[in-house]
KENUVO-715728 format. One line per field, with one value per residue (C-alpha): residue in one letter; x negated, y negated, z negated. Coordinates in steps of 0.25 Angstrom, whole numbers, plus 2048, in hexadecimal, padded with zeros to 3 digits. Layout:
residuo [A,...]
X [X,...]
Y [Y,...]
Z [Z,...]
end
This chain:
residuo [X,X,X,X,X,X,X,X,X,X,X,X,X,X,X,X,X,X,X,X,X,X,X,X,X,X,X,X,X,X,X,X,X,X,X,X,X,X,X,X,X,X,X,X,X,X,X,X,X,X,X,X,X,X,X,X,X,X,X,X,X,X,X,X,X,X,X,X,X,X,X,X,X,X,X,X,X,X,X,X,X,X,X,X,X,X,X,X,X,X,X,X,X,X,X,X,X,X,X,X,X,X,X,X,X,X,X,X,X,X,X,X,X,X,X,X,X,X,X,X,X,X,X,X,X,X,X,X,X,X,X,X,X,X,X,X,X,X,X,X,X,X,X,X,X,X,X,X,X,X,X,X,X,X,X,X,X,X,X,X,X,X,X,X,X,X,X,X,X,X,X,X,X,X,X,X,X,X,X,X,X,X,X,X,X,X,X,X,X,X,X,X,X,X,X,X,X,X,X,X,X,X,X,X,X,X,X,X,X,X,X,X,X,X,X,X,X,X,X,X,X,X,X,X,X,X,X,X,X,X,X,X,X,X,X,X,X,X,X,X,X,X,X,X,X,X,X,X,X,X,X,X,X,X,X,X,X,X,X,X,X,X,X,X,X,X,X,X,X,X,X,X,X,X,X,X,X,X,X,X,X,X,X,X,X,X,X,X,X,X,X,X,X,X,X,X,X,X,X,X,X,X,X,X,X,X,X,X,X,X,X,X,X,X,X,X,X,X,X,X,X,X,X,X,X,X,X,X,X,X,X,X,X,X,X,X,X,X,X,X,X,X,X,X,X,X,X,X,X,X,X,X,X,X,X,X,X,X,X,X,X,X,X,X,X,X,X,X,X,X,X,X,X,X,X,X,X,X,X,X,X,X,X,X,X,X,X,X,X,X,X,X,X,X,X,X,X,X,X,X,X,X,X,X,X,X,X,X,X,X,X,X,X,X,X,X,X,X,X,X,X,X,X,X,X,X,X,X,X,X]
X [107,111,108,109,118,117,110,115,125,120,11B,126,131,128,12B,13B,139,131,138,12D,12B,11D,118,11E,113,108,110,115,108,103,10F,10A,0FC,101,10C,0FE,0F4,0FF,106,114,11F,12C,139,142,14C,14B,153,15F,16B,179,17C,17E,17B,16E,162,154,147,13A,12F,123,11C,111,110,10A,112,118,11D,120,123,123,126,11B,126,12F,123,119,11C,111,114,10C,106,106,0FA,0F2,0F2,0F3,0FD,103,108,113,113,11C,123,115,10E,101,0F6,0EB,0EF,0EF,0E9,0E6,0E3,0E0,0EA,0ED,0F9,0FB,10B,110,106,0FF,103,110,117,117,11C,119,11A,119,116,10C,104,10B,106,108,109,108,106,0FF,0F7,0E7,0DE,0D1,0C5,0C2,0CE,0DB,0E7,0F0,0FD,0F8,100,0F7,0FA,0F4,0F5,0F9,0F1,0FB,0F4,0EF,0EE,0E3,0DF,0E4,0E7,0ED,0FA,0FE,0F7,0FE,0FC,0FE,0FB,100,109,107,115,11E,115,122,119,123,123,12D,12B,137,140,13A,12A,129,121,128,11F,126,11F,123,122,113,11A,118,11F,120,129,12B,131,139,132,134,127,11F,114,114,118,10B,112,11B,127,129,12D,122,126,11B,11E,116,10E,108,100,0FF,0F2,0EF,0EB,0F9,101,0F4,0F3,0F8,102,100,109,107,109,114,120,119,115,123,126,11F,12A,136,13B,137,13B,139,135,131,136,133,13B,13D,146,14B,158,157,165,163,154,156,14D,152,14A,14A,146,142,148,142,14C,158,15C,155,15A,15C,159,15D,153,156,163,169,16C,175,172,162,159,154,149,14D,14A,14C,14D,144,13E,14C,156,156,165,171,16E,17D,177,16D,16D,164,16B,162,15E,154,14D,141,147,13D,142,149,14B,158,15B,164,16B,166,16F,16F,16B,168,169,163,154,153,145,14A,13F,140,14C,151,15B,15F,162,162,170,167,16E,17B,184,187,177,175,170,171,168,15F,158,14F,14A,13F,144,150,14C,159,15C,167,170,177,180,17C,188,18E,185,179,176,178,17F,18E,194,19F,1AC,1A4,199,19F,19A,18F,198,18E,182,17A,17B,17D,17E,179,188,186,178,17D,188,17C,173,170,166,15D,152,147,13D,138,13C,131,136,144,140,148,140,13F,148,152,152,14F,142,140,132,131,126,127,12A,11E,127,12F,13D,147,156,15A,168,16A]
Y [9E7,9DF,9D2,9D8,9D6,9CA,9C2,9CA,9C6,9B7,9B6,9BF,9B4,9A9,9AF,9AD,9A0,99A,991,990,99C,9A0,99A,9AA,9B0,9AE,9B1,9BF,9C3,9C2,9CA,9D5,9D4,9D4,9E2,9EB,9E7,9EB,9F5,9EF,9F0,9E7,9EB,9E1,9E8,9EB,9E0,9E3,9DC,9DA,9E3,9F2,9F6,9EF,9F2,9ED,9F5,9F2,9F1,9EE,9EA,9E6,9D9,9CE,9C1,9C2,9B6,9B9,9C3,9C5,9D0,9D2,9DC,9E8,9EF,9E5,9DA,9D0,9CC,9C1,9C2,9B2,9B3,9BC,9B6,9C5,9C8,9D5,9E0,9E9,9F3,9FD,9FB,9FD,9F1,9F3,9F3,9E9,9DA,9D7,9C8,9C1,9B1,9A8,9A3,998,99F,996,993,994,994,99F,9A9,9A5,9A7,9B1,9B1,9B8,9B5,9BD,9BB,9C0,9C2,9C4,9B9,9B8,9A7,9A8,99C,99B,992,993,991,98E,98B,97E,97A,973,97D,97D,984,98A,992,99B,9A4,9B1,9BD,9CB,9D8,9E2,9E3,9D7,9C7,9C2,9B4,9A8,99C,991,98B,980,978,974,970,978,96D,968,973,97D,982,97D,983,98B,994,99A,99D,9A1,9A5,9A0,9A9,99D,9A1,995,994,98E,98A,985,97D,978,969,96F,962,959,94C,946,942,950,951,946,93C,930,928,936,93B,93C,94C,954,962,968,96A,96D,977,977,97D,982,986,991,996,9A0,996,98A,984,981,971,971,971,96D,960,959,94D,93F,935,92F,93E,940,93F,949,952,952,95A,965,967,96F,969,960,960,96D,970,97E,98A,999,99B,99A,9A1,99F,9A4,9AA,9AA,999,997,98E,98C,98F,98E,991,985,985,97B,977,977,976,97B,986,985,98C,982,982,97A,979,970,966,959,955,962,95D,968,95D,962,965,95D,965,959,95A,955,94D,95A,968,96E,968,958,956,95A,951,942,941,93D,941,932,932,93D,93C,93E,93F,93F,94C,952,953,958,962,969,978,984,98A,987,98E,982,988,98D,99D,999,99D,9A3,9AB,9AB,9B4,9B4,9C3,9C5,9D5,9DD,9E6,9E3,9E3,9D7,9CD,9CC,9C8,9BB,9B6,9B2,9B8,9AF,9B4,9AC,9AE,9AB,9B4,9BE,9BE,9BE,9B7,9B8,9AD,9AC,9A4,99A,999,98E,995,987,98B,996,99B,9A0,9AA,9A8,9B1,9A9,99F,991,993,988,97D,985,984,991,987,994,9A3,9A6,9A2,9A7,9B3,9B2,9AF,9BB,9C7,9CE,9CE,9D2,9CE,9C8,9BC,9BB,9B6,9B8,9BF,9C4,9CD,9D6,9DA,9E6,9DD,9E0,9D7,9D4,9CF,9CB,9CA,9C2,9C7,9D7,9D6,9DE,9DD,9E0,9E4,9E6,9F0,9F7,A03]
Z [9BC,9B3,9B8,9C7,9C5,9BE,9CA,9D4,9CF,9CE,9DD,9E2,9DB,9E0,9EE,9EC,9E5,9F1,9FA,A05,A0E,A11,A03,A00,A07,9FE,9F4,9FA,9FF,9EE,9EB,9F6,9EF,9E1,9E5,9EA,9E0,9D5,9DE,9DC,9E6,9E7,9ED,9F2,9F8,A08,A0F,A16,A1E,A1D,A2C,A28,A35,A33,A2B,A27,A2B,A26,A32,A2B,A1E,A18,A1E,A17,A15,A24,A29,A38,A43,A52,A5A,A67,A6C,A67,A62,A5A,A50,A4C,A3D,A36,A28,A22,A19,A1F,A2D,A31,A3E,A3D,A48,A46,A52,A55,A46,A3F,A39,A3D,A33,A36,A3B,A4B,A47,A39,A3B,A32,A27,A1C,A16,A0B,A08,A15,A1D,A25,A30,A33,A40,A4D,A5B,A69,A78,A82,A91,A97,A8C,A7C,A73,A66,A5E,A4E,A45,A39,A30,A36,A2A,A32,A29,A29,A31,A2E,A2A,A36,A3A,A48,A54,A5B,A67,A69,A72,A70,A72,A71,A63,A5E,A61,A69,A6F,A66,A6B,A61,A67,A5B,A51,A46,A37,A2B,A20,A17,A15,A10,A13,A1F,A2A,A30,A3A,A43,A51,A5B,A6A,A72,A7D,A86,A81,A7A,A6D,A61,A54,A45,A3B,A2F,A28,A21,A18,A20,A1F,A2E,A38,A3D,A2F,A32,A29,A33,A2B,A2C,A33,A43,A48,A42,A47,A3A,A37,A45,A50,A5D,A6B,A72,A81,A88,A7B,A82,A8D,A86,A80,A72,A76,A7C,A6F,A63,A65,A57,A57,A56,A55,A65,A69,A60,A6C,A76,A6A,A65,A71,A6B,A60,A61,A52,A47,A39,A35,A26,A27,A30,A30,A3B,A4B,A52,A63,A66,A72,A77,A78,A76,A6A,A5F,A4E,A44,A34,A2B,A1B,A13,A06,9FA,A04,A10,A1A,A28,A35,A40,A4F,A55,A64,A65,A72,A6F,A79,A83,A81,A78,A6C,A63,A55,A49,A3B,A32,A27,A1E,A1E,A1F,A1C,A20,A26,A27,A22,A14,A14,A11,A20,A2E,A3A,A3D,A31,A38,A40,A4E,A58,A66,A6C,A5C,A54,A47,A46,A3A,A37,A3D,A2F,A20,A12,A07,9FF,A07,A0A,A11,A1F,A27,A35,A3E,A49,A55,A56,A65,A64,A61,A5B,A4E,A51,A5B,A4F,A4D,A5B,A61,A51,A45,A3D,A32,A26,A1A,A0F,A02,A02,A0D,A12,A21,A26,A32,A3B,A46,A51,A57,A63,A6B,A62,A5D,A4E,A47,A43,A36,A36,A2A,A23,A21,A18,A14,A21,A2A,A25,A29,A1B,A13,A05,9FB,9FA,9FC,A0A,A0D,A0B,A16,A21,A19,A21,A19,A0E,A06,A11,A05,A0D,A1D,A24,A33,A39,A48,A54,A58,A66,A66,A5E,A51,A44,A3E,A30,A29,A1B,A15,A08,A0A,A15,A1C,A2B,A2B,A37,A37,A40,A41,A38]
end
């Protein structure tokens, strides 16, 4: 038993310690392993949130590493499991006991099954991304669309193609369905050292560190959107990309009231951001650069100016909304257009991060562009949270044990996935 402890105490430290996100899900799955087999059970604390009118409900547990939620409609949630490639069905409040679908996985580091979206038209369609291990094959990152049953996915059809090595972190894997239908797809930089990591002597655009727009997911062909860059193709290619410079993201989020892109970004030992990726340029929508592997944060504390970029035509950098200094792992992100809460919540932000399983809350600004900080929130005017002092003035709750994704559900409450506690969370009012 004592050595039950001791190994379980080490891997759960190692979890806190860790500064990449998905790295934890090996790591939490062991722990899981390590609790049945010496019957030992944790308690963390149940989260909570600042809001007294507000409190947090547990919707289901005994998940598996989860990484990603989507809701097909008020009554089923599809969750996904990283290392076991197993896609989960929540119906009706009740996690159902056997997976609707299990594909094939690497889930080394931050690999594995990694992000969830649905569309619906005539037909519901579900996209996740995941690392395809294929014997015999080359490890890739793949997008693949399938259709929904009522009660399980069918029909397969692979939408991307993208790389997975040499990584084995920096795969991002996070999808989004816009209000427009169109399919949006993060990767991270797998550690790559090219032009779209604004190397200006690197590598031609090889498809990371990047966000892809994918129109009409639900009709377009797989040949339409595989074929791999070269450096004569780059121009037309480069149309594909909605942003470039991207190190590694756990979260896409569309707000709906203007149909703009945001997005979460990792740092490494400095700076996580919030990004908002759609931006005019002189009244004409210009593609977003993020800046690394030259900036993390606001450029003005950086020794960079934006000419020593890789600027590729239609794409500008542009500072982050918001960032932590010192890195929290921001993960998923949420515009809350429900009152369900209460009035101050509507039409603004919710963000969660891994490391401290804290979710926070933003304001969005007037011209929804960026975000606003009230005279209580002191020391936020630069727009980088420098000290825990001022985390805590954008904290909103606590005690999450690793956020892996932060969703509004359909009937306009506030969705919480914990990686670690294998559990999903809602706030709801009291």
């Amino acid at each position: 038993m004592r050595l039950c402890l001791f190994i379980t105490s080490l891997l759960r430290n190692m979890i806190i310690r860790g500064q990449e996100v998905m790295i934890v899900g090996l790591i939490a799955g062991l722990i899981m392993v390590l609790a049945s087999v010496c019957n030992l059970h944790f308690v963390d604390g149940a989260p909570s949130v600042s809001d007294k009118k507000l409190k947090v409900q547990t919707v289901a547990q005994g998940l598996f590493s989860p990484t990603s939620i989507a809701f097909i409609d008020s009554k089923n949630i599809l969750v996904l499991e990283k290392n076991t490639g197993n896609v989960r069905l929540i119906s009706n409040g009740v996690l159902q006991p056997n997976s609707i679908l299990t594909v094939s996985v690497n889930g080394a580091n931050e690999r594995g099954l990694l992000g969830v979206a649905t569309l619906t038209n005539i037909k519901t369609f579900v996209f996740l991304y995941f690392t395809e291990q294929v014997q015999g094959q080359e490890l890739r990152n793949r997008v693949y669309r399938y259709e929904w049953t009522g009660s399980s996915l069918s029909n397969p059809a692979l939408i991307l193609d993208l790389p997975a090595l040499p990584g084995p972190n920096h795969n991002g894997g996070k999808l989004l369905i816009s209000s427009d239908k169109n399919l949006y797809v993060v990767i991270g930089d797998l550690n790559h050292n090219g032009k779209l990591q604004n190397i200006n002597d690197g590598p031609d655009p090889d498809d990371t560190g990047v966000i892809f727009q994918i129109p009409k997911p639900d009709t377009i062909s797989a040949a339409a959107v595989m074929n791999p860059f070269t450096s004569s193709e780059a121009d037309d290619l480069l149309s594909r990309y909605y942003a470039y410079g991207i190190r590694n993201s756990f979260g896409l989020a569309m707000d709906a009231m203007t149909g703009r892109l945001w997005e979460t970004e990792n740092g490494p030992d400095s700076y996580d951001e919030i990004n908002y990726i759609q931006h005019d340029v002189n009244g004409v929508l210009t593609g977003f650069n993020g800046g690394w592997k030259k900036i993390m944060g606001p450029i003005s504390r950086t020794q960079v100016s934006p000419d020593q970029l890789v600027n590729f035509p239609n794409f500008k950098y542009k500072d982050p909304v918001f960032s932590w200094k010192k890195p929290v792992a921001v993960t998923g992100l949420a515009f809350f257009h429900s009152s369900k809460l209460g009035s101050k919540y509507k039409d603004n932000l919710f963000v969660g991060d891994y490391k401290n399983g804290n979710l926070y809350f933003f304001k969005i600004n007037k011209d929804r562009s960026g975000l606003t900080f009230d005279s209580t929130q002191r020391g936020l005017k630069d727009l980088v949270a420098d000290s825990d002092n001022e985390l805590t003035r954008v904290k909103f709750g606590s005690g999450f044990n690793g956020i892996t994704d932060v969703k509004r559900s359909p009937d306009g409450l506030l969705y919480i996935l914990s990686i670690n506690d294998g559990k999903l969370y809602r706030v709801v009012p009291k």
